[in-house]
C-alpha positions in Angstrom: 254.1 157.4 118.5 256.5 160.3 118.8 256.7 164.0 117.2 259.5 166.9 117.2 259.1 170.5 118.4 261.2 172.8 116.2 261.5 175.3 118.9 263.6 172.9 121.1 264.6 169.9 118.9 263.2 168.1 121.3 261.2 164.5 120.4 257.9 164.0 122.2 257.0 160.0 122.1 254.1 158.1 123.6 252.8 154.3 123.9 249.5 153.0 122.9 247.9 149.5 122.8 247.4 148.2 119.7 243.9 146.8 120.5 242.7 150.2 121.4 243.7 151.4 118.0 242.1 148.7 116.2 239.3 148.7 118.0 238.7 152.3 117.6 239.0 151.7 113.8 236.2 148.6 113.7 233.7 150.5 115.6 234.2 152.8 112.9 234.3 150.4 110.0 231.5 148.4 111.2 229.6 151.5 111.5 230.7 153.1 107.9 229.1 149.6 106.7 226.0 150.0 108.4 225.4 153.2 106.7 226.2 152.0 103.6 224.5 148.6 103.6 221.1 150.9 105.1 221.6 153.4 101.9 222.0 150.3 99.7 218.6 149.0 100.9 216.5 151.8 101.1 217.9 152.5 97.7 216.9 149.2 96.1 213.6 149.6 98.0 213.2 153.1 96.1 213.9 151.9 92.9 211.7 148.3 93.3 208.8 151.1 94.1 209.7 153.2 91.5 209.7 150.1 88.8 206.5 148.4 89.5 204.9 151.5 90.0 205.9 152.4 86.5 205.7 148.6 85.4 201.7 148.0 86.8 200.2 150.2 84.5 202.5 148.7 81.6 201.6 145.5 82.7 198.0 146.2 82.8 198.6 147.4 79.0 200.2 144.1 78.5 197.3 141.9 80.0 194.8 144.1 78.1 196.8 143.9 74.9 196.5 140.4 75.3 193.0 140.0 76.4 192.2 142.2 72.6 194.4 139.5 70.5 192.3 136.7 71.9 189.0 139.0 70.7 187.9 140.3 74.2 186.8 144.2 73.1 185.0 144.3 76.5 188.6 145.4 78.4 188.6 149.0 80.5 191.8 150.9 81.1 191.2 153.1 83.8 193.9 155.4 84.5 194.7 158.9 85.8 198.2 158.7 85.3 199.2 161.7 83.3 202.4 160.7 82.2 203.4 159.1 78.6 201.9 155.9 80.5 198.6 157.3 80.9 198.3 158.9 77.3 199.5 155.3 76.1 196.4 153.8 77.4 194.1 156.6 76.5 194.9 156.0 73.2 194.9 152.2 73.7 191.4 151.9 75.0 190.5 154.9 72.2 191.7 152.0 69.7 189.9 149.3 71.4 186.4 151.7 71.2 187.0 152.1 67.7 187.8 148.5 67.0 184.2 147.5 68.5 182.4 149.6 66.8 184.0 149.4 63.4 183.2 145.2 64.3 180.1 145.6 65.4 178.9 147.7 62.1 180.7 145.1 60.2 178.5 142.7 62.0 175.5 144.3 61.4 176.6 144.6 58.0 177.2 140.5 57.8 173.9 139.8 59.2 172.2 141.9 56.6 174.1 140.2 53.9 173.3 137.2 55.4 169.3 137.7 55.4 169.3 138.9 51.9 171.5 136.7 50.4 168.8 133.9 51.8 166.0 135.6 50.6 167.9 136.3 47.0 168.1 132.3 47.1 164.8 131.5 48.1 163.7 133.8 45.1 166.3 132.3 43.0 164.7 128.9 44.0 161.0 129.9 43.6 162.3 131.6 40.1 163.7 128.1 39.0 160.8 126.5 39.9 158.7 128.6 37.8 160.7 128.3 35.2 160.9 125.0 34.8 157.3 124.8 35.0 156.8 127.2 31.9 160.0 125.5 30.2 157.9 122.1 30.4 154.6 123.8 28.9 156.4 125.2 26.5 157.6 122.3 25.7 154.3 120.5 25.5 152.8 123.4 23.5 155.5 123.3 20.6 155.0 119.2 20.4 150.8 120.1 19.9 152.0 122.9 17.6 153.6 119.8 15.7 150.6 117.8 16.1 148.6 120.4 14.6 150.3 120.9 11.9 150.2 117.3 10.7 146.7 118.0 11.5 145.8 120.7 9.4 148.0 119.3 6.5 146.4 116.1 6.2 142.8 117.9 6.6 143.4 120.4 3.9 141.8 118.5 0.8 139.1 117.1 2.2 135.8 119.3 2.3 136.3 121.1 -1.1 132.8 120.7 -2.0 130.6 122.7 0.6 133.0 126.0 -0.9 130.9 128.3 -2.5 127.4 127.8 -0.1 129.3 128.2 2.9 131.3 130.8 1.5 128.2 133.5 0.3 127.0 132.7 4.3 129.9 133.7 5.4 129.5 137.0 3.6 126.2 137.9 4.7 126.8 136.7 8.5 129.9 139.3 8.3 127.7 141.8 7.0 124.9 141.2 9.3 128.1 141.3 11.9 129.3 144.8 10.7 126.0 146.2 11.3 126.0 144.9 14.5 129.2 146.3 15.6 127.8 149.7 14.1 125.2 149.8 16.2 126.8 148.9 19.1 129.1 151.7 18.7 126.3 153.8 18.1 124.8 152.7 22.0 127.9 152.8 23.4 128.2 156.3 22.3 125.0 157.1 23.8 125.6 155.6 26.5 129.0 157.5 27.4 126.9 161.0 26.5 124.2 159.9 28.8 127.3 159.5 31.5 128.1 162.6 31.1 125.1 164.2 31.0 124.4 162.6 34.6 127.5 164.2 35.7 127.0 167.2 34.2 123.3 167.0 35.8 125.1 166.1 39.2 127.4 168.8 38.7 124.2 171.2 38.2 122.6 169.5 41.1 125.1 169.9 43.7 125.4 173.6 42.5 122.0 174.5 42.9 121.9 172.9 46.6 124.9 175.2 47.0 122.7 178.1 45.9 120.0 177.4 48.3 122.4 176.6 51.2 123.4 180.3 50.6 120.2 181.7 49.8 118.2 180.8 53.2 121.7 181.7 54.7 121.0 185.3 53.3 117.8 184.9 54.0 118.6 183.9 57.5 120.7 187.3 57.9 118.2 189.4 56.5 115.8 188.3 59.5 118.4 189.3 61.9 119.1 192.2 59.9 114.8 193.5 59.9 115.4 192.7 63.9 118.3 195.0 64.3 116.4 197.4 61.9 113.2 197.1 64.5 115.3 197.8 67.3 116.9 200.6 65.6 113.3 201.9 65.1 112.3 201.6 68.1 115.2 202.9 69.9 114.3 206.2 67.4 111.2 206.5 68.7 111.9 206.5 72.7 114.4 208.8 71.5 111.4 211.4 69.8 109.6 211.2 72.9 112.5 211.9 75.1 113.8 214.7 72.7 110.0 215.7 73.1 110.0 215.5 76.7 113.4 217.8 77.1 111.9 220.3 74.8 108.5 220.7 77.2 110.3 221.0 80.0 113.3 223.3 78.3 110.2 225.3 77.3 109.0 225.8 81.2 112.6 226.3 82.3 112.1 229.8 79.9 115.4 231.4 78.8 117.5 229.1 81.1 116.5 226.1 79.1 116.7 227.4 75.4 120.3 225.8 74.9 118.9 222.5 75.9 115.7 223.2 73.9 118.0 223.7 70.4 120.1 220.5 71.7 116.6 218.3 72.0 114.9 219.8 69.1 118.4 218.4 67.1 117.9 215.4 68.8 114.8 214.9 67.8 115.6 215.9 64.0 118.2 213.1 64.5 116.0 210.6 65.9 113.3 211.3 63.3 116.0 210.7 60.4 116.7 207.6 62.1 113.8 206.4 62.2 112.5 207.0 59.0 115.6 205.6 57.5 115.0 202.4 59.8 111.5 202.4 57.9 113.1 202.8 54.5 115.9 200.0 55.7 113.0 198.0 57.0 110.8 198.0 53.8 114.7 197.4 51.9 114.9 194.5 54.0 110.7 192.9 53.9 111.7 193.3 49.7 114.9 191.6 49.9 113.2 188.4 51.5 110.4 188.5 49.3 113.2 188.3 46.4 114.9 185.5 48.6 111.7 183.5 48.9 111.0 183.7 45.6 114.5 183.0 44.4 114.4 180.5 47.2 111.0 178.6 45.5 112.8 178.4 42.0 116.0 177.3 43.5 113.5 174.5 45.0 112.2 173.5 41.9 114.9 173.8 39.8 116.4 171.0 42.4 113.2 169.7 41.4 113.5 169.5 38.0 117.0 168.2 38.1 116.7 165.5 39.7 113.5 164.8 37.3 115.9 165.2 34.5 119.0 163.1 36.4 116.2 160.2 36.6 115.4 160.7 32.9 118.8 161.1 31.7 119.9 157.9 34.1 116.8 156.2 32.5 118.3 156.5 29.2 121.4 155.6 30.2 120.1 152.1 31.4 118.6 151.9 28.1 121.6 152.2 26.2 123.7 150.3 28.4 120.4 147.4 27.9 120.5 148.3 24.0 124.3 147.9 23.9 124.4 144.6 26.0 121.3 143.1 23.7 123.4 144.2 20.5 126.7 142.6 22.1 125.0 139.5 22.7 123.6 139.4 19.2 127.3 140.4 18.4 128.4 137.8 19.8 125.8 135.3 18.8 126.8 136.3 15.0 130.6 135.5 15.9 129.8 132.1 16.9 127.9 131.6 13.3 130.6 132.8 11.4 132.9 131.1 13.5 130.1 128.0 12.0 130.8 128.9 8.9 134.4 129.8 9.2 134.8 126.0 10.4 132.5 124.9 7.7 134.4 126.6 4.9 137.6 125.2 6.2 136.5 122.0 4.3 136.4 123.8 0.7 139.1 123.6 -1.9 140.1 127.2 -1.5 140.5 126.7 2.1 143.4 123.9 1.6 145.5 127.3 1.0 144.3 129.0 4.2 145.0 125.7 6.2 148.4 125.3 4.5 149.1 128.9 5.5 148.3 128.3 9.4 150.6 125.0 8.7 152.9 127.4 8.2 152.7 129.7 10.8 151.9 126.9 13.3 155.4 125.5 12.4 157.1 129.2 12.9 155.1 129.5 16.3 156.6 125.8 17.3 160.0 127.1 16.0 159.6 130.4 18.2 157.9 128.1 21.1 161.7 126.1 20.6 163.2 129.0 21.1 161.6 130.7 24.0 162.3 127.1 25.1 165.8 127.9 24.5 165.7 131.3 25.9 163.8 129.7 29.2 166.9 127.7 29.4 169.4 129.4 29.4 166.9 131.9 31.9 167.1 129.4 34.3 171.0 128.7 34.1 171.3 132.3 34.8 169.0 132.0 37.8 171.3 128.7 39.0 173.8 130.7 38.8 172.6 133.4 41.1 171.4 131.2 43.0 174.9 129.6 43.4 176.2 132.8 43.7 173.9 134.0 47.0 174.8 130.5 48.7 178.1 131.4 48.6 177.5 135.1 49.9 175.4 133.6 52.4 178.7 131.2 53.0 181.3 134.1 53.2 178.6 135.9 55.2 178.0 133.0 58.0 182.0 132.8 57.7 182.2 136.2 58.4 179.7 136.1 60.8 181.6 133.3 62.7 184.9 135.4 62.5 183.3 138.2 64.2 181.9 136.0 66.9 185.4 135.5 67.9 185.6 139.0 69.3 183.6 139.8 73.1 181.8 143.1 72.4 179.7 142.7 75.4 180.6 142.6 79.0 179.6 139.0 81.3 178.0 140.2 84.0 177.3 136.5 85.5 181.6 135.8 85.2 182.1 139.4 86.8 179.6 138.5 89.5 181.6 135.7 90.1 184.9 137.4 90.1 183.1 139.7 92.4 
């Protein structure tokens, strides 16, 4: 190496080893390469950190996310994180707590649907049942309609003769029957007026115990009343003699004591106007309980006569209820011999008409007994047809039911003891 001086002109040189050079510059290098292969590994170390400390809570996101698909609603993401991290899963495992119970009310809702879809087919069933039942007696009863109308029509000409006798005893048994039914009006009548005549008796009754109840209440009170008026009276009197008493010795006290002798002498005015109007009070009161004792007796036997009268009037009521039950027997025992008759007459000439008439409506009643067979039918299609129908809710609701039962709503404690 060499260098100039301007001053002089003069060159300056010196000598060095190369090796000290070189070694000079790979201490340096090797150093320079330290520091940047340190930097470079701290720095990846930083940014490893940095990423799976952003990437665990992602990833916990993840697994949860994945643990929802496969139905698990049981997963907790707890995080304090307030970053756009955190608020991600806040509103995640907001989603997920919505999600369960939106499922679980569906649930509910499936089990519900469930139950009365079963019951609406075990009605449906019990329905068709019943229905077939009536749609096979209806069926027998239009088949005896038949029977009787073949019946009547080949009976119709047969008991012309016996006409005119049975007929006039017809007539006079419906006559005797209309008088009957008169007079059992007539009872039945009497015996709803002697109903209420016992509750209007009752209703008197209970009034007139009312009365009572409140008259020896009064009279009650005016006892207490003469005993206040007694010690009122009394009370007078003590007061006389001590008004008495102040004037004789106001009177020996001489000018001293005149004040007190005008204040006892009004005292005693007052207690003698006390006292007589405790007399006039007590005689008031003595009268008032004689009244009360004497309205007191007729109260007692008015209570008497009413219940007299209740017995009478329940008396007659038995009796027309007895009448009424003898004329409805009689009633009925008229029925039965016209219902003779009726039957009897049915063999007449004139009665082929009659019998050809009930052919007639025996044959609309089969055709009407056809169609409520009909009707009954097509009732019971209808009711198959619910009944089909609530199977197949109950289907869509067991499918439903086993769609939900996919999803975990409820934590395992036994797996998390284990995992504990």
């Amino acid at each position: 190496m060499y260098g100039s001086k301007e001053e002089t002109g003069w060159k300056i040189g010196g000598t060095m080893f190369q090796s000290e050079v070189f070694n000079a510059s790979k201490d340096i290098r090797v150093a320079t390469i330290i520091v940047i292969l340190s930097a470079t590994i701290l720095t990846l170390i930083f940014i490893i950190w940095l990423t799976r400390s952003m990437l665990r809570p992602i990833k916990r996101l993840q697994e949860s996310a994945r643990a929802v698909s496969k139905g698990d609603l049981t997963v907790k993401l707890e995080t304090r994180r307030k970053d756009e991290v955190g608020e991600l899963a806040k509103y995640f495992e907001r989603m997920v707590d919505n999600l369960r119970m939106m499922i679980l009310g569906v649930q509910e809702t499936a089990e519900q649907v469930s139950a009365s879809s079963q019951e609406l087919s075990a009605s449906a069933d019990q329905t068709t049942k019943a229905i077939e039942h009536s749609t096979m007696a209806i069926q027998e009863l239009a088949e005896g309609a038949e029977q009787q109308v073949k019946s009547v029509t080949d009976g119709s000409g047969q008991m012309s003769q016996m006409a005119e006798d049975v007929r006039m005893m017809s007539e006079r048994v419906q006559s005797v029957t209309t008088n009957m039914r008169h007079t059992s009006g007539a009872a039945y009548s009497g015996n709803e007026a002697a109903g209420e005549a016992v509750e209007q008796m009752n209703s008197i009754q209970e009034t007139v115990e009312q009365l009572a109840t409140v008259i020896q209440s009064l009279n009650a009170r005016s006892v207490e009343i003469g005993s206040m008026v007694d010690v009122i009276a009394t009370i007078s009197k003590q007061t006389n003699l001590l008004a008495l008493n102040a004037s004789i010795e106001a009177a020996r006290a001489g000018d001293a004591g005149r004040g007190f002798a005008v204040v006892a002498g009004e005292v005693r005015k007052l207690a003698e106007e006390s006292g007589s109007s405790a007399a006039q009070i007590g005689e008031l009161v003595h009268n008032i309980r004689q009244d009360m004792d004497a309205a007191l007796s007729a109260m007692e036997a008015a209570q008497t006569r009413v219940g007299d009268g209740l017995q009478a009037v329940n008396t007659s009521g038995q009796s027309f209820a007895q009448i009424r039950e003898a004329v409805e027997d009689a009633a009925h025992t008229l029925d039965d011999l016209s219902e003779t008759t009726k039957q009897l007459e049915s063999g007449a000439s004139n009665v082929a008409k009659a019998m050809n008439d009930i052919s007639i409506v025996t044959q609309e009643s089969a055709a009407n007994t056809e169609s409520v067979s009909a009707s009954s039918q097509e009732q019971l299609a209808s009711v198959e047809e619910i009944a089909s129908s609530s199977a197949h809710l109950n289907s869509m609701a067991e499918q439903l039911q086993g769609l939900l039962g996919m999803f975990k709503m409820v934590e395992d404690t036994a797996k998390d003891g284990d995992k504990s």
